[in-house]
N, CA, C and O atoms as a MOPAC input file, in Angstrom:
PM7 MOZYME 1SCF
protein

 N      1.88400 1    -4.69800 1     4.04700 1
 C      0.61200 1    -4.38200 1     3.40900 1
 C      0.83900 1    -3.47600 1     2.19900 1
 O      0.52900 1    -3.75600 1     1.04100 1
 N      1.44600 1    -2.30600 1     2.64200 1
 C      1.83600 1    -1.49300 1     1.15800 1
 C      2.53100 1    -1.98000 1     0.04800 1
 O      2.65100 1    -1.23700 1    -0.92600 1
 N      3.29200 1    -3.76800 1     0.02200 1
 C      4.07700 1    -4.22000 1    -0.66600 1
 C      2.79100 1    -5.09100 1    -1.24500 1
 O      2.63700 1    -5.14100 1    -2.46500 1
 N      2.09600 1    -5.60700 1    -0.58300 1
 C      0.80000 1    -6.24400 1    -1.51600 1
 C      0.02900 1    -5.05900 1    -2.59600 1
 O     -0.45700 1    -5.30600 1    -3.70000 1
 N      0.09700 1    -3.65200 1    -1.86100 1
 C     -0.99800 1    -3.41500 1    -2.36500 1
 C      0.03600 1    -2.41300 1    -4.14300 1
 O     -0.50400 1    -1.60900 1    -4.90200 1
 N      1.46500 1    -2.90300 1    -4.21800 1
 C      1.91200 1    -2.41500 1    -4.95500 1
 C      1.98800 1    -3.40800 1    -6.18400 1
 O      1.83000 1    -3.26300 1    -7.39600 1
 N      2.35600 1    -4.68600 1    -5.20300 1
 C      2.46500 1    -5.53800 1    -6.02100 1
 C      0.80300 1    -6.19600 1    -6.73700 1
 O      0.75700 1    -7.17000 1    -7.48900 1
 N      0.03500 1    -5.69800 1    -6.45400 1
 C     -1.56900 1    -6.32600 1    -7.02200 1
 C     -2.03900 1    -5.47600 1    -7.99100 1
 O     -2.50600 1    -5.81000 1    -9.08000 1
 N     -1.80900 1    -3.63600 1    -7.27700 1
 C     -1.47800 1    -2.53900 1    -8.44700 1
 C     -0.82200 1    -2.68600 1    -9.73000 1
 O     -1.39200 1    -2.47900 1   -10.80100 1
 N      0.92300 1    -3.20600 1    -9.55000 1
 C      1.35000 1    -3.56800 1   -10.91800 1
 C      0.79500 1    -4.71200 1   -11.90500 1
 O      0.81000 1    -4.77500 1   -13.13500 1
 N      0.30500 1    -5.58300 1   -10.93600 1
 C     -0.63000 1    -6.79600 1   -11.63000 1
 C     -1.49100 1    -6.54300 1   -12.64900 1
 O     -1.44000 1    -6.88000 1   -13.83200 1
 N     -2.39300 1    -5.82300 1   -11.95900 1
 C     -3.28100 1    -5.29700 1   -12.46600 1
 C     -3.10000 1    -4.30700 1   -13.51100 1
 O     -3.67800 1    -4.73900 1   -14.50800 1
 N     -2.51400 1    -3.06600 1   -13.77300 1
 C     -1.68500 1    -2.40500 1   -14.81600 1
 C     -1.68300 1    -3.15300 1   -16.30600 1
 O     -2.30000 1    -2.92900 1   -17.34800 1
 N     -0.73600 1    -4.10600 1   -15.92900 1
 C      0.15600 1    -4.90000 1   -16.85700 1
 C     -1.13300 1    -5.54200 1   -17.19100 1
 O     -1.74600 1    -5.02400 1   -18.12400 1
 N     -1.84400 1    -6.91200 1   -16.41600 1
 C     -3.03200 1    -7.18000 1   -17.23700 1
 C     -4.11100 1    -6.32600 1   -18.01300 1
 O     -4.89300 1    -6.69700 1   -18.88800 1
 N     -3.95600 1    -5.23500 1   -17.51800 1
 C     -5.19800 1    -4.30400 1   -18.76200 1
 C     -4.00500 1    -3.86500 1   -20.11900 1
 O     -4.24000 1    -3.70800 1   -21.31700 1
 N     -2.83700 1    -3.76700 1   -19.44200 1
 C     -2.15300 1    -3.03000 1   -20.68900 1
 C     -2.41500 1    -4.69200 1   -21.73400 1
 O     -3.14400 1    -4.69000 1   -22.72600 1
 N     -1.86800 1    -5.62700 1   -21.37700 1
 C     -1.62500 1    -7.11400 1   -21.63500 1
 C     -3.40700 1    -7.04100 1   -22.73800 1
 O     -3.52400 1    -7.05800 1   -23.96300 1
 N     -4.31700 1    -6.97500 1   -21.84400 1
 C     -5.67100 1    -6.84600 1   -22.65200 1
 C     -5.78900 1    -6.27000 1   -23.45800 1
 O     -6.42700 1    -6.66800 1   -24.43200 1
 N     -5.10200 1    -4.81900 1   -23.38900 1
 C     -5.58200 1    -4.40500 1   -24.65500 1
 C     -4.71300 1    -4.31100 1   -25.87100 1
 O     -4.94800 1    -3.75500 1   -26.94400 1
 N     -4.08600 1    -4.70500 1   -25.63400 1
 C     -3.06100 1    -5.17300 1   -26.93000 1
 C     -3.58300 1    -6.62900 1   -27.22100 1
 O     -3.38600 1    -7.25800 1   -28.26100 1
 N     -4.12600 1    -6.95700 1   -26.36600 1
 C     -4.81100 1    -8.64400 1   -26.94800 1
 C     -5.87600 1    -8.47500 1   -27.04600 1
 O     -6.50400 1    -9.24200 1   -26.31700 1
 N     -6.77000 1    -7.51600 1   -27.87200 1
 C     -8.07000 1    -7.25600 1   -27.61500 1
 C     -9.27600 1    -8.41800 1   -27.66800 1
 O    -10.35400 1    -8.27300 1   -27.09200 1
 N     -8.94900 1    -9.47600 1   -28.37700 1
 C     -9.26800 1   -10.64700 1   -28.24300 1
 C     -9.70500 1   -11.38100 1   -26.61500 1
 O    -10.72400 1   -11.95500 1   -26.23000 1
 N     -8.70200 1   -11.11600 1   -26.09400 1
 C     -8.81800 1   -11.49500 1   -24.80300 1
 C     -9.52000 1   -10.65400 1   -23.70700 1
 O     -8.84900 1   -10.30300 1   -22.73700 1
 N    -10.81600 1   -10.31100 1   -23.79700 1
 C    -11.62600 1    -9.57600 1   -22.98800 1
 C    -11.58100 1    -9.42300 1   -21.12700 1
 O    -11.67400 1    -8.47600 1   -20.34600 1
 N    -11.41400 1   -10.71100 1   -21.01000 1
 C    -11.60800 1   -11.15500 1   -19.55800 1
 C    -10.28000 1   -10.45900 1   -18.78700 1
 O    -10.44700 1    -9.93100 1   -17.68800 1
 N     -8.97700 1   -10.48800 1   -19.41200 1
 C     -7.91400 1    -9.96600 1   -18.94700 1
 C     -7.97000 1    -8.59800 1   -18.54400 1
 O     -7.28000 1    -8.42300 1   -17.53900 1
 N     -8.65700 1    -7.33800 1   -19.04000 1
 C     -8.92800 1    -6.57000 1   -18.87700 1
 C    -10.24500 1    -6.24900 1   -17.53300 1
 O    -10.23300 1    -5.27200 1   -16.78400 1
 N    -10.96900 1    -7.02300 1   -17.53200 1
 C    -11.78400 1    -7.26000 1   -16.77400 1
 C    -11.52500 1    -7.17600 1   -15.16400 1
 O    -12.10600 1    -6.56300 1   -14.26900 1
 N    -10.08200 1    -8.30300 1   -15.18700 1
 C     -9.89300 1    -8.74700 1   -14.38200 1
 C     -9.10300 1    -7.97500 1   -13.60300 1
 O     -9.25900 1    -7.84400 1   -12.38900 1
 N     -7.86100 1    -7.21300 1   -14.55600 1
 C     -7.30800 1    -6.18200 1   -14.00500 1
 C     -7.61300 1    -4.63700 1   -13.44900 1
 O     -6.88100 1    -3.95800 1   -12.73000 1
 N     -9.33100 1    -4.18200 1   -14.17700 1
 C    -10.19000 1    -3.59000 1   -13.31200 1
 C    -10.68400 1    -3.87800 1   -12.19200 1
 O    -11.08600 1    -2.96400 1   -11.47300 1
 N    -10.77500 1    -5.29900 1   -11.75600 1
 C    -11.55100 1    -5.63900 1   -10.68700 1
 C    -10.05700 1    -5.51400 1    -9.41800 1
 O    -10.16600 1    -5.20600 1    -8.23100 1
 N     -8.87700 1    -5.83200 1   -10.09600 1
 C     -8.21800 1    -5.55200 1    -9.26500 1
 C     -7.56100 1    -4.24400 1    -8.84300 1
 O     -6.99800 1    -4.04900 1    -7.76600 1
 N     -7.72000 1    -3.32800 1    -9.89400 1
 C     -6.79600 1    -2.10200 1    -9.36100 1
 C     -8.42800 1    -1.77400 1    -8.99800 1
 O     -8.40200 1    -0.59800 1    -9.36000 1
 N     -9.71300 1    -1.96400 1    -8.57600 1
 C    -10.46500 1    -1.11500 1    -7.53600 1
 C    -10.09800 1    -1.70200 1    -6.51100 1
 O     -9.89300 1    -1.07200 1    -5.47300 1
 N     -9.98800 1    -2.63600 1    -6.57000 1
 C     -9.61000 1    -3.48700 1    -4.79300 1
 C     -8.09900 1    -2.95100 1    -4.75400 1
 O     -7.66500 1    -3.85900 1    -4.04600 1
 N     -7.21300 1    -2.31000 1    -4.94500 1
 C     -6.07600 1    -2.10900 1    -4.72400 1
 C     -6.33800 1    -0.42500 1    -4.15000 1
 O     -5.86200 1     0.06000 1    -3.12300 1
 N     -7.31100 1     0.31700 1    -5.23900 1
 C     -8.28800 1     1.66200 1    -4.74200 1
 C     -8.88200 1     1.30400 1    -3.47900 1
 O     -8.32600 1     1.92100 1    -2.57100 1
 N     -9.77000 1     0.56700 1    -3.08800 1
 C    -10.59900 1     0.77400 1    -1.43300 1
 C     -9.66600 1     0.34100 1    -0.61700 1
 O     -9.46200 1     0.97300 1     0.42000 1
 N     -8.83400 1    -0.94100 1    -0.94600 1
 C     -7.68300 1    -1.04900 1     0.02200 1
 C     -6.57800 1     0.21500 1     0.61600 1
 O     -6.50400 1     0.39200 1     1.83200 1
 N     -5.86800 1     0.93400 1    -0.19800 1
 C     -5.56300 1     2.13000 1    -0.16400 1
 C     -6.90700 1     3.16400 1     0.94500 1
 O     -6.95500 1     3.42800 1     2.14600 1
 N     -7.62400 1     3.41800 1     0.00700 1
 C     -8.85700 1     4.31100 1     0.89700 1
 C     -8.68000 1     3.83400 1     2.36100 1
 O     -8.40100 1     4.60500 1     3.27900 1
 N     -8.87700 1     2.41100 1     2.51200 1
 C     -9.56900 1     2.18500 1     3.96500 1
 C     -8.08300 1     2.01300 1     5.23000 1
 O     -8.11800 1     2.03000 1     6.46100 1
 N     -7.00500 1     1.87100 1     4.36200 1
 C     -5.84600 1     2.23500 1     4.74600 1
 C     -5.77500 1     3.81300 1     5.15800 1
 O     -5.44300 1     4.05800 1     6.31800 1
 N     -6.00900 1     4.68000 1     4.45500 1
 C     -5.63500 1     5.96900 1     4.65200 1
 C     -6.77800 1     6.56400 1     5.67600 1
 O     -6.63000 1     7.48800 1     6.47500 1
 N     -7.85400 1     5.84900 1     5.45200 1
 C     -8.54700 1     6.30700 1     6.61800 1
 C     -8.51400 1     5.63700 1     8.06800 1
 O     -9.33600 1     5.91200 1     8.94200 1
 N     -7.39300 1     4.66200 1     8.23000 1
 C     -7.51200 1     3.88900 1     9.86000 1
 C     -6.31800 1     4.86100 1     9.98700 1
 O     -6.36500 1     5.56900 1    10.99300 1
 N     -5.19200 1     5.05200 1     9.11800 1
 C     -4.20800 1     6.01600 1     9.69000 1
 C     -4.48000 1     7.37600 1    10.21700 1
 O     -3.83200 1     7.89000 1    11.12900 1
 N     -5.72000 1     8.06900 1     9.44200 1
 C     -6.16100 1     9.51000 1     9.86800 1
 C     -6.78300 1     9.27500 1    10.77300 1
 O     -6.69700 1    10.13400 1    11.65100 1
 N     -7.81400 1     7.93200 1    11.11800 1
 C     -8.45600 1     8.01500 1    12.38600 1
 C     -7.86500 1     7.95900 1    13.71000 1
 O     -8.29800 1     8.46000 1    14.74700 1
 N     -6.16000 1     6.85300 1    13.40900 1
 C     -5.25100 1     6.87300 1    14.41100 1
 C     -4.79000 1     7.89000 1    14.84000 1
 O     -4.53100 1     7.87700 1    16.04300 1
 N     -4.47000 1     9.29800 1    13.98300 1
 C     -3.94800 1    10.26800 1    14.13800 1
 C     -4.37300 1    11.49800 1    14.99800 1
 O     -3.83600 1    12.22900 1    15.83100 1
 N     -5.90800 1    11.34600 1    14.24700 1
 C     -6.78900 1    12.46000 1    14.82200 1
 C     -6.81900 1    11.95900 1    16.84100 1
 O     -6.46900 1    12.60700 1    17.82700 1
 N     -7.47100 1    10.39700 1    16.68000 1
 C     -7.20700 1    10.16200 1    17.58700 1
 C     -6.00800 1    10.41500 1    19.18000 1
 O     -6.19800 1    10.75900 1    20.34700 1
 N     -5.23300 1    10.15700 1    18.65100 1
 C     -4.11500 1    10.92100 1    19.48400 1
 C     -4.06700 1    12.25800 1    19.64600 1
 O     -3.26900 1    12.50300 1    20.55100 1
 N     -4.60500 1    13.37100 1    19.13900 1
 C     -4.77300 1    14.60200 1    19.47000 1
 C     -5.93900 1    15.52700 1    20.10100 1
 O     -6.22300 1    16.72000 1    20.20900 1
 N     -6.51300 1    14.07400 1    20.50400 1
 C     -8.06800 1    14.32600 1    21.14500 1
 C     -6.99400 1    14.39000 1    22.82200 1
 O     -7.55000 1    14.57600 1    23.90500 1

């Protein structure tokens, strides 16, 4: 899972950098926002099943 969510991260990077040097090409940029937030809540909802696992065990 952390290897998807690195590899969709760099995706995403590279297509906004890729956009805006092609400023022409709008959608590329677009697209690589839509993915580094989904690479953001993925992360989030990751870090929160691990803290819930954690806390859990010390109940």
């Amino acid at each position: 899972m952390r290897a998807l969510l690195w590899v969709v991260g760099v995706v995403a990077g590279v297509l906004i950098l890729l956009g805006l040097l092609l400023e022409a090409v709008r959608w590329l940029v677009i697209i690589g926002v839509i993915a580094l937030a989904a690479v953001v809540i993925f992360a989030i909802l990751k870090t929160r099943r691990v803290v819930d696992r954690h806390s859990a065990r010390h109940r």
